[in-house]
C-alpha positions in Angstrom: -0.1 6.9 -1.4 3.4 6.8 -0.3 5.5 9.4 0.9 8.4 9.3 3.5 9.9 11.0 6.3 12.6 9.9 8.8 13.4 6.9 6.1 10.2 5.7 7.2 7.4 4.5 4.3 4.0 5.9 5.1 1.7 4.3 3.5 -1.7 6.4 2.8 -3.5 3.8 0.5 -5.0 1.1 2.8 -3.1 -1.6 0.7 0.1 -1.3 1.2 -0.8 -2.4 2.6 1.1 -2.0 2.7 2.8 -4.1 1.2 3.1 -1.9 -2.2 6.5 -0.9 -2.0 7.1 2.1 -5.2 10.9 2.5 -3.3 13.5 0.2 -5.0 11.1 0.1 -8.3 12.9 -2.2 -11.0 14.5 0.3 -13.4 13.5 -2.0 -16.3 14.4 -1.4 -19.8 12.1 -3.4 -21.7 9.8 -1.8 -24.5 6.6 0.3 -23.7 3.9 -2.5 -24.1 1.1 -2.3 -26.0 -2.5 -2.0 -24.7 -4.4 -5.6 -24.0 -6.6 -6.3 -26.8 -8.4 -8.3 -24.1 -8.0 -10.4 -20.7 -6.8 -13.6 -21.6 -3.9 -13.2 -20.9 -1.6 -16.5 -20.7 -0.4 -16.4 -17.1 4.0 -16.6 -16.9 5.5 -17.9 -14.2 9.1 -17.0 -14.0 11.5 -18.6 -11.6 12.7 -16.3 -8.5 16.0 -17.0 -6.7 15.2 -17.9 -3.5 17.0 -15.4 -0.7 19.3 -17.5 1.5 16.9 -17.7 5.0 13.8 -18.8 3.0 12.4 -21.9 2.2 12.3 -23.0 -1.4 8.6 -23.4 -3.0 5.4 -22.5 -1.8 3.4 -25.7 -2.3 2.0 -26.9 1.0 -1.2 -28.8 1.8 -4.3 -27.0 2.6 -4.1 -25.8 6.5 -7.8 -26.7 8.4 -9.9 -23.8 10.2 -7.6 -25.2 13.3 -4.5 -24.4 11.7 -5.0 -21.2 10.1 -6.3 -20.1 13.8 -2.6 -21.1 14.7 -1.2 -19.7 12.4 -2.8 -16.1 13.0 -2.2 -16.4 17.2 1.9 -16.4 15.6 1.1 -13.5 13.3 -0.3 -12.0 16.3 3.1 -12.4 18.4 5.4 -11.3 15.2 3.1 -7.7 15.5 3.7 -7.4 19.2 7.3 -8.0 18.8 8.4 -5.7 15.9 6.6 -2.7 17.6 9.8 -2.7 20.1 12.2 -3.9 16.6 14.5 -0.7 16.6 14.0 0.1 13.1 11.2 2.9 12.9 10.2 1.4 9.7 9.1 -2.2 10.8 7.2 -0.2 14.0 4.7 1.8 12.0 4.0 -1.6 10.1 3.7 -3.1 13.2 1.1 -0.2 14.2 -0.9 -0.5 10.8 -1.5 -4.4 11.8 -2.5 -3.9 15.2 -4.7 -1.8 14.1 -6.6 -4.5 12.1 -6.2 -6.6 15.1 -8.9 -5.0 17.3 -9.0 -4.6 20.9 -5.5 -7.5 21.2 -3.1 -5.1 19.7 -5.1 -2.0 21.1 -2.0 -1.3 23.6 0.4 -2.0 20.3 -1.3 0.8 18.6 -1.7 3.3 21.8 1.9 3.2 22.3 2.6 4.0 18.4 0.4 7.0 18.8 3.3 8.1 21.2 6.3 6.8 18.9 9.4 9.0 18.7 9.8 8.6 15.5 7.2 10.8 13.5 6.6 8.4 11.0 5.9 5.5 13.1 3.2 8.4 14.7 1.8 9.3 11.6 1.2 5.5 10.2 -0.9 4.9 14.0 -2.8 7.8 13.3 -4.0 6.7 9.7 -4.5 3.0 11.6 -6.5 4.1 13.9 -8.5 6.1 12.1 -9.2 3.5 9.0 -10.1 1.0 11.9 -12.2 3.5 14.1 -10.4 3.2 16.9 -12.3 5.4 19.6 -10.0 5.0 22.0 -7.8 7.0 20.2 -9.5 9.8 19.4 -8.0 11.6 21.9 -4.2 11.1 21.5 -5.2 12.0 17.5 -7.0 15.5 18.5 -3.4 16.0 20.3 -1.1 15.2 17.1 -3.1 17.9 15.3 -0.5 20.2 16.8 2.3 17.8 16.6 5.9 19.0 15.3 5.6 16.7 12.0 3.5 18.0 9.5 2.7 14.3 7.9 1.4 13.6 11.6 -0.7 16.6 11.6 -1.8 15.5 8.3 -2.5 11.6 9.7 -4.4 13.0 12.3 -6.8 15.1 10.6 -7.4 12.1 8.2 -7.5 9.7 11.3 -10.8 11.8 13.1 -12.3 12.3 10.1 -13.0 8.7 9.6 -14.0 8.5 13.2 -16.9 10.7 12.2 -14.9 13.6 13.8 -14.8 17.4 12.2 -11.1 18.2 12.1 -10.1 21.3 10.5 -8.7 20.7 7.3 -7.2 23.8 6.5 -3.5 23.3 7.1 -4.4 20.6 4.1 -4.7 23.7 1.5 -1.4 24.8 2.8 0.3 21.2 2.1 -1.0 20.4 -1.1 -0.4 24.5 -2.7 2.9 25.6 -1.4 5.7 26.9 -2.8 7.7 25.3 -0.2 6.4 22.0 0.6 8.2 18.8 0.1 6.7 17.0 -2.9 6.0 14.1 -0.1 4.3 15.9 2.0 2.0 17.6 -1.3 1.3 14.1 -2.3 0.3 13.0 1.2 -1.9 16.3 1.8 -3.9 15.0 -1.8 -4.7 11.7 -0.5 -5.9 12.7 2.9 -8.5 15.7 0.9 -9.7 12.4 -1.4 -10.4 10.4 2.1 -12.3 13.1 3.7 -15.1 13.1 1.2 -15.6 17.1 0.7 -16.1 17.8 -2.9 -15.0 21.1 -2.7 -12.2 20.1 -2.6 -11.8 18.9 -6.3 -11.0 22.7 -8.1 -8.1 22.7 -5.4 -6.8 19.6 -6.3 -7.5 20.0 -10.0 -5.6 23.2 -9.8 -2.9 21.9 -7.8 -2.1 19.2 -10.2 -1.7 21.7 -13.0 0.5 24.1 -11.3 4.3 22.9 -11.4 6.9 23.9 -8.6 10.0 24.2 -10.1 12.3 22.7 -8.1 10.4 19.6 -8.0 11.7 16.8 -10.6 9.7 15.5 -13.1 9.1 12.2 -11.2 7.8 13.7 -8.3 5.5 15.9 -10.4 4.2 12.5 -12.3 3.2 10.9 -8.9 1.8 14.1 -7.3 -0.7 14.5 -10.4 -1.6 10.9 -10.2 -2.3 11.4 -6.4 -4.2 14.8 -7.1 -6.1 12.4 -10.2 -7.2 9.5 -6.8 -8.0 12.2 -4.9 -11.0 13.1 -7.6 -11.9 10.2 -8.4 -13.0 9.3 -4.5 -14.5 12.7 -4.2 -16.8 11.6 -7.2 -14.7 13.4 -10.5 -14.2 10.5 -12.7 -12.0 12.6 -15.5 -8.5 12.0 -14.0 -9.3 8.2 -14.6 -8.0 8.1 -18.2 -4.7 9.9 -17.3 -4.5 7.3 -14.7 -5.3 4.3 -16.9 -2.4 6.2 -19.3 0.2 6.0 -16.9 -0.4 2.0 -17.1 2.4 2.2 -19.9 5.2 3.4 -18.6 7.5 4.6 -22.1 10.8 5.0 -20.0 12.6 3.2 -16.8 11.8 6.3 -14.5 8.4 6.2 -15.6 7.9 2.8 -13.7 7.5 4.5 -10.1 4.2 6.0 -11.8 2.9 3.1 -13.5 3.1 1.6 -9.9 1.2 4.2 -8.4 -1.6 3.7 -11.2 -1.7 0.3 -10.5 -2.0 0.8 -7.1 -4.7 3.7 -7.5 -6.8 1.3 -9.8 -7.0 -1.1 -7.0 -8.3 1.9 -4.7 -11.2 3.5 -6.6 -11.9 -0.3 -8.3 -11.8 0.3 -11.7 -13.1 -2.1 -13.2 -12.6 -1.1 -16.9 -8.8 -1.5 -16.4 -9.4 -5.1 -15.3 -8.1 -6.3 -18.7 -4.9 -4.0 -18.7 -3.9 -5.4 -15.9 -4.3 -9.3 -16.5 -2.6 -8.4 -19.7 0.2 -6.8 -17.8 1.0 -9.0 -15.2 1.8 -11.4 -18.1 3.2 -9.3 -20.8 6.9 -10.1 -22.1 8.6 -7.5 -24.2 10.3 -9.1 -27.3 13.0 -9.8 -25.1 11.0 -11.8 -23.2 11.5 -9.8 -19.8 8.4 -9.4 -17.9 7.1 -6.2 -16.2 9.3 -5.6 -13.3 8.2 -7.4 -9.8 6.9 -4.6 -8.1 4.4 -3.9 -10.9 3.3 -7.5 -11.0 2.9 -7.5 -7.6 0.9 -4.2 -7.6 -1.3 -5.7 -10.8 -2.4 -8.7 -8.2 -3.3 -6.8 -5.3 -5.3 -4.1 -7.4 -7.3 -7.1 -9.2 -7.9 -8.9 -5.5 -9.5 -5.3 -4.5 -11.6 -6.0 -7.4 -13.0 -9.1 -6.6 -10.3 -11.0 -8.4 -8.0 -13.5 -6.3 -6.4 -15.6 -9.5 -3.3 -13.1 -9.0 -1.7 -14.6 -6.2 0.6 -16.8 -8.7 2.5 -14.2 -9.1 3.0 -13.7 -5.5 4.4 -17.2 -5.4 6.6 -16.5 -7.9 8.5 -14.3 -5.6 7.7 -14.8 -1.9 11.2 -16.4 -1.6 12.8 -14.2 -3.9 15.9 -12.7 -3.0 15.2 -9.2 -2.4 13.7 -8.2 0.7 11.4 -5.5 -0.7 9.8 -8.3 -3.3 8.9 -10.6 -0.5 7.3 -8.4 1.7 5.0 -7.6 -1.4 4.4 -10.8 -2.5 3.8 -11.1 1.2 1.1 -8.4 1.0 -0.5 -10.0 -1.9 -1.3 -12.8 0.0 -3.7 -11.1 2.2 -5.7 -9.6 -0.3 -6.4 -12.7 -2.4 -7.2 -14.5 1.3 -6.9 -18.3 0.3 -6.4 -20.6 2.5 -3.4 -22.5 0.7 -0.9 -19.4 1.4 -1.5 -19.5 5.0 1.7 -21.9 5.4 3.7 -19.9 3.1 2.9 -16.6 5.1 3.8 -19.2 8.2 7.5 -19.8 6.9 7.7 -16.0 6.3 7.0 -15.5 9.5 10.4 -16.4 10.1 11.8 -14.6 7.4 15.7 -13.3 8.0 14.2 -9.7 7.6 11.8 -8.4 10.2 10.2 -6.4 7.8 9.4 -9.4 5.7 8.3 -11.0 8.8 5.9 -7.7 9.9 4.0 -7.9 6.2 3.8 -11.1 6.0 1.8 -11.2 10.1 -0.6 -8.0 8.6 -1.3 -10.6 5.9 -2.3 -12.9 7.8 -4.7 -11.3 9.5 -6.0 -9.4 6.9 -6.7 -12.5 5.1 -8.0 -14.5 7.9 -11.0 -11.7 8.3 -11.4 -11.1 4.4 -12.1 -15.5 4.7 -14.2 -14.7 7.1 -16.4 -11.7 5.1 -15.0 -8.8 6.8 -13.7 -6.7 4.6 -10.7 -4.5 6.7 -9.3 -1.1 4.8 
């Protein structure tokens, strides 16, 4: 999931990796497509302006076992540097690939836990917990009590997948009040989903039907969606056709939920949307405008979480694109679809004008690097 706090992104959903940006979605207004009739889909690949510090084209030769080694000791050194970068954003991404790094980034992440900036705090928590960080534990029992409630809420989710019993009732709180940011609501779903409780599921079901007024529309969309994931983990399979639903997004504003969806497919793996989304990454409204990039993008990730790399076209379609956002998620793609042809082009982005860019593109690296080598990180 995604919320925000502090201008910081915290990603809930392993993926995004981080690289799944739903910020900045394309407001495009092509027609509401039509559902796939099947998965053979005829594969589009639009040209991208190139941004001004990147290098044109993504065809390189085929890096050795050697090179890609190289090539993740730099990713390694891009982590360690933008956890001092004094954007808060680019530091918690820094602390979300340490964390995939093991014991070498183990001081990266320690010193996250301890972050001014509560997002930054919040996105170590969730690292270290996904990644069972032990030496952690400790600091994360601490930010139960911290002032940020999205730490508290990364904390508790952090010792519960150390095998730890956190009390999750300030979660109830989060996800029910009158008060509470939609964020924060959407945040408090996801972590209930992670923990594994079942009980959990009438509180969430209940949650999602109850509207707060103040909150827009939007915001309601994506909190039932998240409320829907949650379910689905915790083993209620029902929200999965309101999921699939939001696939088809009938208005611009509706594509920040159709991104989500995506994004949620990708999580619980389901595989009967497989077709929707080859059909979607491809589909052209009678304009002939494709899906906006984000949603591409999103599309190729969720089908490498499924066991399906062939996606990572459309990440070359935009890894030198000219928006930032874009090439940090075509970056992300990258390390989910783990071949060992886009090593060189997650090289060049190492040195991308925007350290952001630069951060993704180092956690893709190493997440590929261990998905090549049959470790499958969160």
């Amino acid at each position: 999931m995604k919320s925000a706090t502090n201008g910081l992104v915290i990603a809930g959903v392993a993926a995004l990796a981080m690289g799944q940006m739903l910020s900045g979605c394309a407001k495009n207004t092509a027609q509401k497509p039509a559902a796939a009739s099947g998965g053979d889909a005829v594969a589009s690949k639009a040209a991208a302006k190139p941004q001004a510090g990147a290098t044109e084209g993504v065809a390189a030769a085929v890096p050795d076992a050697v090179r890609i080694a190289e090539i993740r000791e730099k990713a390694l050194t891009v982590i360690e540097q933008s956890a001092n970068n004094n954007d808060g954003q680019v530091r918690g991404y820094a602390a979300d690939a340490a964390g995939m790094a093991g014991r070498r980034l183990g001081p990266v992440l320690m010193k996250a836990l301890d972050d001014p900036a509560p997002g930054v705090r919040a996105m170590a928590a969730m690292a270290a917990g996904r990644n069972r960080v032990s030496e952690a534990s400790a600091r994360l029992q601490s930010l139960t009590n911290d002032e940020s409630a999205f730490v508290r809420a990364s904390a508790i989710f952090g010792l519960k997948k150390m095998g730890q019993n956190p009390d999750p009732s300030p979660l109830a709180g989060w996800l029910t009040g009158a008060n509470v940011p939609a964020n924060l609501r959407s945040h408090a779903a996801w972590v209930l989903g992670e923990m594994g409780e079942r009980s959990a599921i009438a509180m969430l079901k209940e949650a999602a039907r109850v509207r707060v007024s103040k909150d827009r529309a939007s915001d309601v969309a994506l909190f039932q969606l998240q409320c829907g994931e949650a379910r689905i983990k915790l083993g209620d399979n029902d929200p999965i056709e309101g999921v699939r639903a939001a696939l088809f997004p009938a208005r611009p504003e509706d594509f920040e939920a159709a991104v989500l969806a995506v994004q949620i497919i990708g999580e619980v793996k389901d595989r009967g949307s497989i077709d929707q989304l080859i059909y979607l990454s491809s589909y052209k409204d009678p304009q002939g405008n494709l899906m906006p990039p984000e949603f591409r993008l999103a599309c190729s990730t969720a089908l490498a979480k499924m066991g399906l790399d062939q996606g990572s076209f459309v990440a070359d379609e935009y890894a030198t694109n000219g928006s930032e956002t874009i090439r940090q998620q075509a970056a992300s793609v990258y390390g989910y679809t783990a071949k060992a042809q886009h090593f060189t082009t997650l090289e060049t982005m190492l040195s991308d004008s925007s350290p952001m860019v630069r951060v993704v593109a180092a956690s893709a690296i190493i997440r590929a690097h261990a998905r090549m080598n049959g470790q499958r990180l969160p």
